[in-house]
C-alpha positions in Angstrom: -0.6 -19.5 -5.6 -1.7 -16.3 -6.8 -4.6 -13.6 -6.6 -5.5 -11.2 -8.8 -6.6 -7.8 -7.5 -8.0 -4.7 -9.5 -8.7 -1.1 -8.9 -10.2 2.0 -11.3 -7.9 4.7 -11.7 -9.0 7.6 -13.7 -11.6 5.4 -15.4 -8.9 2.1 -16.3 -9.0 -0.7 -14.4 -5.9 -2.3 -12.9 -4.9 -5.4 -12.0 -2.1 -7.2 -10.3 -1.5 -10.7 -9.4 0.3 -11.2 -5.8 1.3 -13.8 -3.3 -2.3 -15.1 -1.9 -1.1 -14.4 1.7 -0.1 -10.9 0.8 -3.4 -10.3 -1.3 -4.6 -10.8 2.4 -2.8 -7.7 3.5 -2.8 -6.2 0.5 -7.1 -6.0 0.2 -7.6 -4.5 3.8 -4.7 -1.8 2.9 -6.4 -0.7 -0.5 -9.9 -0.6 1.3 -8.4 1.5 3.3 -7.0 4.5 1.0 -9.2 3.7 -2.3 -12.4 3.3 -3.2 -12.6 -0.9 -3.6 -16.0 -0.7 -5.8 -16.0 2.8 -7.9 -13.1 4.7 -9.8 -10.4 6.5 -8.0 -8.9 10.1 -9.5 -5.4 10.2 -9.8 -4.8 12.7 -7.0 -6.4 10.2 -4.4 -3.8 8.0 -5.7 -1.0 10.7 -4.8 -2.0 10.7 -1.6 -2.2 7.4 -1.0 1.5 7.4 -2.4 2.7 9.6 0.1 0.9 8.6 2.8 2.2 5.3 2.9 5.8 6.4 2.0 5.5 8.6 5.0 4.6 5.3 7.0 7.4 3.4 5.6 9.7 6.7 6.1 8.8 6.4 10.3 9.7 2.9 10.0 13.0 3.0 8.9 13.4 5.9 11.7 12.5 3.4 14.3 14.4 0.9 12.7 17.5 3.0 12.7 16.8 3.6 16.4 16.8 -0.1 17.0 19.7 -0.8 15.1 21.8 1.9 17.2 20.7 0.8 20.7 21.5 -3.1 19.6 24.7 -1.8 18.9 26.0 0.3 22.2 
């Protein structure tokens, strides 16, 4: 199955349709960064961009990390 989930940016809304259990994770994420009921300017968006690239950057530093001690 599939859920649709919407967000205003710069006045449009957008929506996507996802996995249900990833709408799950997906919701609690977006209430996180955006604003769930109201519009959301573009540079809010930018950060939210690059804040969660920064998270998945770390990641794949600690993954790397694992990776290197599983191999000694």
């Amino acid at each position: 199955m599939s859920k649709k989930i919407g967000l205003y940016i710069g006045g449009r809304r957008f929506d996507v349709d996802v996995d249900d259990e990833f709408a799950k994770f997906l919701e609690v994420q977006m209430e996180k960064d955006f604003n769930i009921e109201g519009n959301n300017e573009l540079k809010l968006v930018m950060q939210a961009y690059v804040r969660k690239t920064y998270e998945l950057y770390k990641q794949e530093e600690k993954i790397a990390e694992i990776v290197k001690k599983l191999e000694q």
